[in-house]
MARBADREN-220892 format. One record per atom (N, C-alpha, C): x, y, z; atom name; residue number from 1; residue in one letter. Coordinates in Angstrom, 3 decimals, always signed. Layout:
// MARBADREN-220892
+----------+----------+----------+----+-----+----+
:        X :        Y :        Z : at :   i : aa :
+----------+----------+----------+----+-----+----+
:        X :        Y :        Z : CA : NUM :  A :
...
+----------+----------+----------+----+-----+----+
//
This chain:
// MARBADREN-220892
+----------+----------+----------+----+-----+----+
:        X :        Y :        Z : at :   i : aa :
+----------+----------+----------+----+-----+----+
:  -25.147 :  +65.608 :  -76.589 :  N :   1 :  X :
:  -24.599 :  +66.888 :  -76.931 : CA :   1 :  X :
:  -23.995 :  +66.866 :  -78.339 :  C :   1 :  X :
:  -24.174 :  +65.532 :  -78.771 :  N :   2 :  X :
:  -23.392 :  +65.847 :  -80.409 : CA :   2 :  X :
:  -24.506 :  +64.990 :  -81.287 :  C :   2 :  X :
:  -24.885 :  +65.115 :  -82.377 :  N :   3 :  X :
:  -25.283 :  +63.996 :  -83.385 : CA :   3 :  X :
:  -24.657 :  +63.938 :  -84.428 :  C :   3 :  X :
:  -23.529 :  +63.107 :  -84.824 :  N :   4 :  X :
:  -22.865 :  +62.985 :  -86.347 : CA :   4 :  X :
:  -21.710 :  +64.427 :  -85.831 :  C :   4 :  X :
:  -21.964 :  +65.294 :  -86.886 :  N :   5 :  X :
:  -21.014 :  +66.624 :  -86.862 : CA :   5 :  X :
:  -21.679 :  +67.408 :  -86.378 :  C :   5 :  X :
:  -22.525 :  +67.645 :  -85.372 :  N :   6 :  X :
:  -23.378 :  +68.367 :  -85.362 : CA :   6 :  X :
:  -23.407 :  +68.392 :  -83.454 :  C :   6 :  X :
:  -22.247 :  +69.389 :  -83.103 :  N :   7 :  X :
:  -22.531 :  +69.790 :  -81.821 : CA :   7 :  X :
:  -23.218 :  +70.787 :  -81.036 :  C :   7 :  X :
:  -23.958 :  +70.307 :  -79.826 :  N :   8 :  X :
:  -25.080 :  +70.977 :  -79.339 : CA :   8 :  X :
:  -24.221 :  +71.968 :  -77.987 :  C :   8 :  X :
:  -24.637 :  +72.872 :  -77.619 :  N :   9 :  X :
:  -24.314 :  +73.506 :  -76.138 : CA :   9 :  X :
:  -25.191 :  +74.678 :  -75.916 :  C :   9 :  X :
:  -25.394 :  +74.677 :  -74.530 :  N :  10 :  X :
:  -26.608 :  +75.443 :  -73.814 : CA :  10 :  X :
:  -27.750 :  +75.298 :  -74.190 :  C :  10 :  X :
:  -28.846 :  +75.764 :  -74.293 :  N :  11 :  X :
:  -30.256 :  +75.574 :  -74.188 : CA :  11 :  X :
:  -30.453 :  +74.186 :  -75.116 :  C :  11 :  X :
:  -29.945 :  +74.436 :  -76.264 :  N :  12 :  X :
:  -29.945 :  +73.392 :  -77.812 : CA :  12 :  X :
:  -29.466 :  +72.464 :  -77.186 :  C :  12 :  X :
:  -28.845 :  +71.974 :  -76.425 :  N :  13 :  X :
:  -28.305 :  +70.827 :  -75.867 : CA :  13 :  X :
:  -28.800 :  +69.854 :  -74.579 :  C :  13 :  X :
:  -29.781 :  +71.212 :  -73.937 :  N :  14 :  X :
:  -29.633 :  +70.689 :  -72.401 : CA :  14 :  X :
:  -31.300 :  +71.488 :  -71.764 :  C :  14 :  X :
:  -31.763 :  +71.370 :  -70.794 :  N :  15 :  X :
:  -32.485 :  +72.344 :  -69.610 : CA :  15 :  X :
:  -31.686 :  +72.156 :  -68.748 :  C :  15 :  X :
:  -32.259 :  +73.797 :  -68.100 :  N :  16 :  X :
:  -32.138 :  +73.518 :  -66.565 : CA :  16 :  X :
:  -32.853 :  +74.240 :  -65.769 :  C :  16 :  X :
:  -33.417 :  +73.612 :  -64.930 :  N :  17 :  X :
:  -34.467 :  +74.795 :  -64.264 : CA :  17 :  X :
:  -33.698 :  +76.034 :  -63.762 :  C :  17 :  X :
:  -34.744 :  +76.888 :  -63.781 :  N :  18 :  X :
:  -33.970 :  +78.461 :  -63.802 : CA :  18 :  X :
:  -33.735 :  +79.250 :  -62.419 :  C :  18 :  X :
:  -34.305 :  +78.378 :  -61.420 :  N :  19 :  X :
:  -33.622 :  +78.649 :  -59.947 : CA :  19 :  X :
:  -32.246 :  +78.465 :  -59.789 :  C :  19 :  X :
:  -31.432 :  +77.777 :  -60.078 :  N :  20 :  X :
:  -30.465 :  +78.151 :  -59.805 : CA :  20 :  X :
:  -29.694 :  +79.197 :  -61.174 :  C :  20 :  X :
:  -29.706 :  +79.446 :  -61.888 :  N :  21 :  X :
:  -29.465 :  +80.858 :  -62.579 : CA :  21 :  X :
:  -28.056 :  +80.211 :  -63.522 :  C :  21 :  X :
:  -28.343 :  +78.904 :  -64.035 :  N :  22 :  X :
:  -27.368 :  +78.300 :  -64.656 : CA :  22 :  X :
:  -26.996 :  +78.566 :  -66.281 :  C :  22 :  X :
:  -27.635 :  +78.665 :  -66.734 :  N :  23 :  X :
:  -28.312 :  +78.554 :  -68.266 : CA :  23 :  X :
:  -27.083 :  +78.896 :  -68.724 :  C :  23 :  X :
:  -26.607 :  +80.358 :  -68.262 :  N :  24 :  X :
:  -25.769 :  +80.617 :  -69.045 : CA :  24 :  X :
:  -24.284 :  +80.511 :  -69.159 :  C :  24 :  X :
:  -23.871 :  +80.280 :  -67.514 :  N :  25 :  X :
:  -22.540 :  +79.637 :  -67.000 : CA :  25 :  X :
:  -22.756 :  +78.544 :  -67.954 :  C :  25 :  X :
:  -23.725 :  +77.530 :  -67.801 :  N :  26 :  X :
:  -23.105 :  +76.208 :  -68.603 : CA :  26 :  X :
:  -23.167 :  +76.555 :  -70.140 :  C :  26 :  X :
:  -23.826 :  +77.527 :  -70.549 :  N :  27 :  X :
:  -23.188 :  +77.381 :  -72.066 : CA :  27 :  X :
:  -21.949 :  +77.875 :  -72.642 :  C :  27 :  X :
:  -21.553 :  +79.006 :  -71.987 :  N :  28 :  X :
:  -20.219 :  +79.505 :  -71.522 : CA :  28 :  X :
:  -19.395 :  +78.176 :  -71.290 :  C :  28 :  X :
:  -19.415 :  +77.690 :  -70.350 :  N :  29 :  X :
:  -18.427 :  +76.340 :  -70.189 : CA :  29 :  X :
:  -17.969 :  +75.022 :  -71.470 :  C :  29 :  X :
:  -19.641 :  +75.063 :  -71.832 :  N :  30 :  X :
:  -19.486 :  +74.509 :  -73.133 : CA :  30 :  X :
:  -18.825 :  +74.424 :  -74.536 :  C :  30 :  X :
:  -19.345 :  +75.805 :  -74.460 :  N :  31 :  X :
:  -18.873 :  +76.834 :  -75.603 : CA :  31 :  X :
:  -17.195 :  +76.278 :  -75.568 :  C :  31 :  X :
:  -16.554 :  +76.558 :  -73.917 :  N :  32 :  X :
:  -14.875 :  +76.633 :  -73.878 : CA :  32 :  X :
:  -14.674 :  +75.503 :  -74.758 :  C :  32 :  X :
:  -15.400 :  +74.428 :  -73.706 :  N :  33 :  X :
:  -14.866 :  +72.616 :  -73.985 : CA :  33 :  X :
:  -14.870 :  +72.662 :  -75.659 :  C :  33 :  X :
:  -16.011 :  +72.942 :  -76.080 :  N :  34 :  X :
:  -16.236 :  +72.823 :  -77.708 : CA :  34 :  X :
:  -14.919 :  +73.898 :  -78.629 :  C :  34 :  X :
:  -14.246 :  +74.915 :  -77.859 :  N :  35 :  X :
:  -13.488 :  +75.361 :  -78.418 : CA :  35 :  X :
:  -12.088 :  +74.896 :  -78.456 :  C :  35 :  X :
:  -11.669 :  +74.373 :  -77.123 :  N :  36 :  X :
:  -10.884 :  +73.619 :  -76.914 : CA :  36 :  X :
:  -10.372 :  +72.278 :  -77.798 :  C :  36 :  X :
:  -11.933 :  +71.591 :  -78.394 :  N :  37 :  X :
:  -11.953 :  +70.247 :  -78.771 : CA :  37 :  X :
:  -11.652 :  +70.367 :  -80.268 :  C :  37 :  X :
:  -12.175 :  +71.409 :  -80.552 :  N :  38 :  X :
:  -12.230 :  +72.224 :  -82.399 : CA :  38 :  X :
:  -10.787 :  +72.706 :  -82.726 :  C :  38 :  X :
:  -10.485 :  +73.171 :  -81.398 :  N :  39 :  X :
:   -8.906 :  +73.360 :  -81.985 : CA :  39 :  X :
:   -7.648 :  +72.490 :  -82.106 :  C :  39 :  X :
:   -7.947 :  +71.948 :  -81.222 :  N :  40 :  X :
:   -7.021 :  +69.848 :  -80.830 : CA :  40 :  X :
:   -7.258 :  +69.739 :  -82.163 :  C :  40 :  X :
:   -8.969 :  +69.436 :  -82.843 :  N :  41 :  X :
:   -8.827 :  +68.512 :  -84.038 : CA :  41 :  X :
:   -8.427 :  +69.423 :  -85.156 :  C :  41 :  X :
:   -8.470 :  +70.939 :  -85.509 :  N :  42 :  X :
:   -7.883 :  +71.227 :  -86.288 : CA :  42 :  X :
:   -6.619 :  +71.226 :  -86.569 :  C :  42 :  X :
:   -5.595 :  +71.459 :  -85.311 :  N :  43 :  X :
:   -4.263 :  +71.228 :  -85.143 : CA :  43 :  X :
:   -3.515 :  +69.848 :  -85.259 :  C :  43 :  X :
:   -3.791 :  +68.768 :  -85.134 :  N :  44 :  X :
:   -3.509 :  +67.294 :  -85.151 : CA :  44 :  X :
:   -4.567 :  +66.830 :  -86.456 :  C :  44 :  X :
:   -5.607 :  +66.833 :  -86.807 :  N :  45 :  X :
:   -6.604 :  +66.437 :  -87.356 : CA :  45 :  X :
:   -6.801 :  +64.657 :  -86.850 :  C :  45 :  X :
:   -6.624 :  +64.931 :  -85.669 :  N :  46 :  X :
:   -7.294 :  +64.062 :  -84.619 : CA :  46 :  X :
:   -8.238 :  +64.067 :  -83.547 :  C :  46 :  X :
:   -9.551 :  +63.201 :  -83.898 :  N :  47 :  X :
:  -10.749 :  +63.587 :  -83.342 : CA :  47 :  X :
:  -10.808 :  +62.905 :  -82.402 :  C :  47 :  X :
:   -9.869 :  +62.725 :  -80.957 :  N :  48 :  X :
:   -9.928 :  +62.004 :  -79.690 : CA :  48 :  X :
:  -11.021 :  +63.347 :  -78.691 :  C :  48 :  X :
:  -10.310 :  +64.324 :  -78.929 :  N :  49 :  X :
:  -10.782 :  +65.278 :  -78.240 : CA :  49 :  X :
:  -12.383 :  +65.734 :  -78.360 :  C :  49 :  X :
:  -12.508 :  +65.661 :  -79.678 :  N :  50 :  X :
:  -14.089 :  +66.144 :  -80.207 : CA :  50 :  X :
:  -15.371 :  +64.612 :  -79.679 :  C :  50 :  X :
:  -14.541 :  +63.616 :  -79.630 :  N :  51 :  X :
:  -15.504 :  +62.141 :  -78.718 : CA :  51 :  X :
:  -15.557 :  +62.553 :  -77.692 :  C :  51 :  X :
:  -14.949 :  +63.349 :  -76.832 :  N :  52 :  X :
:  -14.791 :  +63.305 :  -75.283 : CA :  52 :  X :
:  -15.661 :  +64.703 :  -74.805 :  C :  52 :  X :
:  -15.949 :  +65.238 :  -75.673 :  N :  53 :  X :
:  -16.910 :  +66.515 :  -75.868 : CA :  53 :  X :
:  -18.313 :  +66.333 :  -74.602 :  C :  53 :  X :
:  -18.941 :  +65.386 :  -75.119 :  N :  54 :  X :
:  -20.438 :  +65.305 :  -74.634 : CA :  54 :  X :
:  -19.880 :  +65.002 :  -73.191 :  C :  54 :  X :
:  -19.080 :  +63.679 :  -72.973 :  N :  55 :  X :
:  -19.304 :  +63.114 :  -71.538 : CA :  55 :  X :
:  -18.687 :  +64.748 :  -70.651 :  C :  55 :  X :
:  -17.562 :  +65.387 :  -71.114 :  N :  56 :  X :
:  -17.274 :  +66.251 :  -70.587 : CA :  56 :  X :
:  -18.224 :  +67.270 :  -70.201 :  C :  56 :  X :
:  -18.615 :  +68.077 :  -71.191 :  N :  57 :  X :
:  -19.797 :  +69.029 :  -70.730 : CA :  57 :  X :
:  -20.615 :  +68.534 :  -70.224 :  C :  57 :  X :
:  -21.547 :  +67.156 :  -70.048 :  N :  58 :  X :
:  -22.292 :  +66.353 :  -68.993 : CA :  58 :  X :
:  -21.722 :  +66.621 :  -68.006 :  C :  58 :  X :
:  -20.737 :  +66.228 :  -67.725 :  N :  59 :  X :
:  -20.020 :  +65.680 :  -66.650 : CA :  59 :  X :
:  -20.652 :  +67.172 :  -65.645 :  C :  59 :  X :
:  -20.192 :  +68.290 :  -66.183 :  N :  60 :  X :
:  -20.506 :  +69.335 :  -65.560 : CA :  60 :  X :
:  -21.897 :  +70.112 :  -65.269 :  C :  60 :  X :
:  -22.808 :  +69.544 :  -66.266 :  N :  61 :  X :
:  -23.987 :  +69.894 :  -66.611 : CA :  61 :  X :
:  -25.354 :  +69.130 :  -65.579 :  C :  61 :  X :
:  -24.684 :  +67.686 :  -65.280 :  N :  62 :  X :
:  -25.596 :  +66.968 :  -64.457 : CA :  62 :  X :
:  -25.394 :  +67.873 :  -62.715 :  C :  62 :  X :
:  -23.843 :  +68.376 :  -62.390 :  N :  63 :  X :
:  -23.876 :  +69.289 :  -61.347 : CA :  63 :  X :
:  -24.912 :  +70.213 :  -60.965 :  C :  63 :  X :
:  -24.628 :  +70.556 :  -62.298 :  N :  64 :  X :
:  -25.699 :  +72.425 :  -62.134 : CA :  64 :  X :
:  -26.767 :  +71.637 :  -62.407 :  C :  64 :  X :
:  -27.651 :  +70.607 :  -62.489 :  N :  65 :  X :
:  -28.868 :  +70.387 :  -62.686 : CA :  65 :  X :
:  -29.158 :  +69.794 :  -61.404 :  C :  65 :  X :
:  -28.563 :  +69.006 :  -60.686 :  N :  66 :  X :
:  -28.524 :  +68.792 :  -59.422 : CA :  66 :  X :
:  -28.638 :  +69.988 :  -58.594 :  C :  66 :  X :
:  -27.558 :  +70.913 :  -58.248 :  N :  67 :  X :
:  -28.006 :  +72.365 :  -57.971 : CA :  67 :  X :
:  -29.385 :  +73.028 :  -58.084 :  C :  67 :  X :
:  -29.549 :  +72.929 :  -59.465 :  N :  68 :  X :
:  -30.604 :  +73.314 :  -59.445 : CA :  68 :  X :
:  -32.092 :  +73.315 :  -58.503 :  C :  68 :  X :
:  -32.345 :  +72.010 :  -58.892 :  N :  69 :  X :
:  -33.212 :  +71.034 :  -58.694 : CA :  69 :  X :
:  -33.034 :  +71.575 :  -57.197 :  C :  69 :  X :
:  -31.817 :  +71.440 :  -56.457 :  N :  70 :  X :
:  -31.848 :  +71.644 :  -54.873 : CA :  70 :  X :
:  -32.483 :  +73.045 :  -54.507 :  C :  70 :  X :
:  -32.183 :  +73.756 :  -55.146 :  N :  71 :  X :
:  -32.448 :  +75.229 :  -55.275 : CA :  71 :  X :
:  -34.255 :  +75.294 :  -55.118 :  C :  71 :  X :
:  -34.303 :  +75.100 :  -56.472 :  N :  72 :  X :
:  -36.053 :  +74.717 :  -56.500 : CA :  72 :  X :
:  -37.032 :  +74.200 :  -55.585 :  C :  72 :  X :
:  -36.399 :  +73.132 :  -55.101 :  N :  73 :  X :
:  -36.742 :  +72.576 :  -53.571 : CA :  73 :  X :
:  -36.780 :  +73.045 :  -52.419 :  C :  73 :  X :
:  -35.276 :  +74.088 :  -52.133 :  N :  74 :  X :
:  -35.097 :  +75.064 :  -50.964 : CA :  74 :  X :
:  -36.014 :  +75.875 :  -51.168 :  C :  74 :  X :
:  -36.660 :  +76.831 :  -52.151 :  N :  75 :  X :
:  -36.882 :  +78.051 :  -52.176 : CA :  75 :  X :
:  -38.654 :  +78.136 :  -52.737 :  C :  75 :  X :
:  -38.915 :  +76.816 :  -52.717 :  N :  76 :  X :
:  -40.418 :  +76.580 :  -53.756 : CA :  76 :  X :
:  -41.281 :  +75.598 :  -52.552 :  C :  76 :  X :
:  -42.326 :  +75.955 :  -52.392 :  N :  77 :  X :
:  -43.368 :  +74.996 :  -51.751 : CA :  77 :  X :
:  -43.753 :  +74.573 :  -52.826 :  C :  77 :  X :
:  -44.068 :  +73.082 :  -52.441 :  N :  78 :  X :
:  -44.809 :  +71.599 :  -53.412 : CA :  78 :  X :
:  -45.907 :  +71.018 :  -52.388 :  C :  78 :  X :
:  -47.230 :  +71.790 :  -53.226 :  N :  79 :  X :
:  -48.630 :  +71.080 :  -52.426 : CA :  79 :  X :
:  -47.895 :  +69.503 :  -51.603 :  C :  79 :  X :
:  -47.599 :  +68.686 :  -52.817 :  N :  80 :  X :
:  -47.477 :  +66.919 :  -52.409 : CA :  80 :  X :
:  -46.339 :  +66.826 :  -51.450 :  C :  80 :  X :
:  -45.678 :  +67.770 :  -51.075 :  N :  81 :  X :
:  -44.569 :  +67.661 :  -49.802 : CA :  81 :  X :
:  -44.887 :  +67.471 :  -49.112 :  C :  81 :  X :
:  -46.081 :  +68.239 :  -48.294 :  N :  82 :  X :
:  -46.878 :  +68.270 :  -47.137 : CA :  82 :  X :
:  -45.901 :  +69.039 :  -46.069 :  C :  82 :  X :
:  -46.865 :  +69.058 :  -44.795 :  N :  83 :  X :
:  -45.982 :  +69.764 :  -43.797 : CA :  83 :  X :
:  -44.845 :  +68.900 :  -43.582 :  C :  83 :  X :
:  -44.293 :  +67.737 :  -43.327 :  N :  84 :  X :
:  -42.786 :  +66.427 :  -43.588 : CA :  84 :  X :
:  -41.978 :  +67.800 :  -44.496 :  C :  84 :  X :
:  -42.861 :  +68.190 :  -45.378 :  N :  85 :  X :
:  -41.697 :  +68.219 :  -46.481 : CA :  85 :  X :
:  -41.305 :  +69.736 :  -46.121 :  C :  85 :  X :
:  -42.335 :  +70.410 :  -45.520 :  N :  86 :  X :
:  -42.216 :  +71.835 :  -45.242 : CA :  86 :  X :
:  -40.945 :  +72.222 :  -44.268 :  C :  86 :  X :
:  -41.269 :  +71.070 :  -43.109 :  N :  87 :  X :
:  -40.650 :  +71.133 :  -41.586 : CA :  87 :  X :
:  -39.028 :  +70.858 :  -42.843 :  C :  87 :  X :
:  -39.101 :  +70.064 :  -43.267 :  N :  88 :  X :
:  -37.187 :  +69.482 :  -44.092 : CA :  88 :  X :
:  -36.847 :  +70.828 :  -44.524 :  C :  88 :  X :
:  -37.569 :  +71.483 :  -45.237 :  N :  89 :  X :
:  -37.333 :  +72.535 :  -45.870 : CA :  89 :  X :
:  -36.703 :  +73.485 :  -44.802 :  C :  89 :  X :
:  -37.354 :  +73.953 :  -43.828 :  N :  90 :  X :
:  -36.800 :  +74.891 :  -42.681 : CA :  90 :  X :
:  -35.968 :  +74.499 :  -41.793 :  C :  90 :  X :
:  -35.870 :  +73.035 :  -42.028 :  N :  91 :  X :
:  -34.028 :  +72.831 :  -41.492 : CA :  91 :  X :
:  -32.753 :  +72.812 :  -42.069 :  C :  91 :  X :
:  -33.295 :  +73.392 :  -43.368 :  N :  92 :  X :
:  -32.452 :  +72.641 :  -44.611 : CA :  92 :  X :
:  -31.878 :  +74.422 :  -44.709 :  C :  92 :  X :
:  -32.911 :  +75.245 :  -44.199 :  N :  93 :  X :
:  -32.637 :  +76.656 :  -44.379 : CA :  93 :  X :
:  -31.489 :  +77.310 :  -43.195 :  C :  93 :  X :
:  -32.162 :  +76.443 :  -41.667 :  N :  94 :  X :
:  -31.549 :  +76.777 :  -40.734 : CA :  94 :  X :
:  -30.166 :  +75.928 :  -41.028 :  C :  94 :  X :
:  -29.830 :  +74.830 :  -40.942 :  N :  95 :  X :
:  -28.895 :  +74.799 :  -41.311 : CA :  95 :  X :
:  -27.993 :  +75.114 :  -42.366 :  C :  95 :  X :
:  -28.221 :  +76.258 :  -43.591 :  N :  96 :  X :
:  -27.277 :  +76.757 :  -44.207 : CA :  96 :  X :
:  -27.270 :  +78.035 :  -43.914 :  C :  96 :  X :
:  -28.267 :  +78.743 :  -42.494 :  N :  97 :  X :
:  -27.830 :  +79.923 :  -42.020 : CA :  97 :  X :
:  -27.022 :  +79.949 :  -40.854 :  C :  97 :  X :
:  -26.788 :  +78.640 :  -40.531 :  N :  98 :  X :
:  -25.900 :  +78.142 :  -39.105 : CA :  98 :  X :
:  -24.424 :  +77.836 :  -39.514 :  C :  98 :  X :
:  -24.284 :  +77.218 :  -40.667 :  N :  99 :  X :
:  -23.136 :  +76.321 :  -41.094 : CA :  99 :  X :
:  -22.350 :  +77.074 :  -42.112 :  C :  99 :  X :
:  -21.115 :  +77.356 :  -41.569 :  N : 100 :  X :
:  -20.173 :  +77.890 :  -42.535 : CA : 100 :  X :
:  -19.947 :  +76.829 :  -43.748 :  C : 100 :  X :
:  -19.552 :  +76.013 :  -43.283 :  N : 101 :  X :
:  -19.689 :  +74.796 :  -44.590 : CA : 101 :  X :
:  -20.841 :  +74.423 :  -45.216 :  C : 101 :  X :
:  -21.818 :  +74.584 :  -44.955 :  N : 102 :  X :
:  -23.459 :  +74.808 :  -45.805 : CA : 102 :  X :
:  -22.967 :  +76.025 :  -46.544 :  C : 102 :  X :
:  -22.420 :  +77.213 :  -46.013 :  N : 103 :  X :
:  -22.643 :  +78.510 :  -46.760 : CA : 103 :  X :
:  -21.303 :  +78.423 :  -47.681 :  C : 103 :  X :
:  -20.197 :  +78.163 :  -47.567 :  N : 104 :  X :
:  -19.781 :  +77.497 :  -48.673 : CA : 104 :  X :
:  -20.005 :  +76.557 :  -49.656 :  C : 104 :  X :
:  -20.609 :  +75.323 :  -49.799 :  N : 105 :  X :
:  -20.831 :  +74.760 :  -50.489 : CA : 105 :  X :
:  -21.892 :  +75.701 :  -51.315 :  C : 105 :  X :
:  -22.949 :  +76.010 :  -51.065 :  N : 106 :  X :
:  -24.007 :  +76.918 :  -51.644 : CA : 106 :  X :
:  -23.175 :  +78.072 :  -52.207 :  C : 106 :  X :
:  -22.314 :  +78.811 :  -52.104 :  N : 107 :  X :
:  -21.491 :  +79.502 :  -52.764 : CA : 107 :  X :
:  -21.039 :  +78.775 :  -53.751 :  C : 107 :  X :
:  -20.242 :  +77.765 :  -53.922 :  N : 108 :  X :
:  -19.870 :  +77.689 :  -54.829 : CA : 108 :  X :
:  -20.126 :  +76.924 :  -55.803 :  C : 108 :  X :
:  -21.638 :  +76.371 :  -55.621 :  N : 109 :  X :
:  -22.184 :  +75.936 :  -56.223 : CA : 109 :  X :
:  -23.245 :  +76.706 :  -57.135 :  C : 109 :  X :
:  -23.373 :  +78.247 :  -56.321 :  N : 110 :  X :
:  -24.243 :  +79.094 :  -56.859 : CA : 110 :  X :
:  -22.998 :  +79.910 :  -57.806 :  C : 110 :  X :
:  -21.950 :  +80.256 :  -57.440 :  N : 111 :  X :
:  -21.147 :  +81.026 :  -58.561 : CA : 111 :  X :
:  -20.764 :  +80.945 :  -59.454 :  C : 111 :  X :
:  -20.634 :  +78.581 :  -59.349 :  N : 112 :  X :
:  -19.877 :  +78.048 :  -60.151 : CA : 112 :  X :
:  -19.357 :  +77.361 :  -60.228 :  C : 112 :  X :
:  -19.739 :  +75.872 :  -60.179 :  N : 113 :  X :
:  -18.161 :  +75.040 :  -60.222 : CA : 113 :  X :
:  -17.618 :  +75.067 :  -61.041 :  C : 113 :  X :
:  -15.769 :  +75.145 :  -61.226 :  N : 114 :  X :
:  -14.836 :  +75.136 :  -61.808 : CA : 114 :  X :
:  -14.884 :  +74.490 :  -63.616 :  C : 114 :  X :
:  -14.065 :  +74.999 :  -64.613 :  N : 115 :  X :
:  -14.100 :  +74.761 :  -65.498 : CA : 115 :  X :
:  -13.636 :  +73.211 :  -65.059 :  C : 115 :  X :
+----------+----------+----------+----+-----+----+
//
């Protein structure tokens, strides 16, 4: 997310597949961290904050790509799954139309995890 002086956030920085509807929450998030980090070092003119940049927005970015990815899987047939992969799929459905705690986690993983 950084090379030299040269910091990256959202698309310029990262993918993410577009089932889960991330793209723009995480550049938004980014955007904060990078504003956050720009103002530490202008105010102190100490660059602890502007190093800690990348692992941070990662930190959050490997989430929503995980999400993703799950998303894509729930909601997409894959020839190479086969029916194994079909039958996982329709338990994977029934159980987040059964499970209050399935339907939370999927909430808030679809709205957003936390700055």
């Amino acid at each position: 997310m950084r090379f030299g002086r040269l910091f990256l956030a959202g698309d310029a920085g990262h993918i993410v597949p577009p089932t889960g509807a991330k793209g723009l929450n995480l550049a938004a998030s980014e955007v904060h961290y990078l504003a956050e980090c720009l103002v530490s070092f202008y105010q102190s003119g100490n660059s602890s904050e502007l190093e800690k940049y990348s692992s941070r927005a990662l930190g959050r970015i490997w989430k929503a790509e995980r999400f993703s990815w799950w998303m894509t899987k729930l909601l997409h047939r894959f020839a190479e799954e086969g029916d194994f992969g079909r039958r996982v799929q329709l338990a994977e459905l029934a159980y987040i139309a059964g499970s209050p705690a399935a339907q939370t986690a999927l909430a808030e993983n679809y709205v957003g995890l936390p700055y």
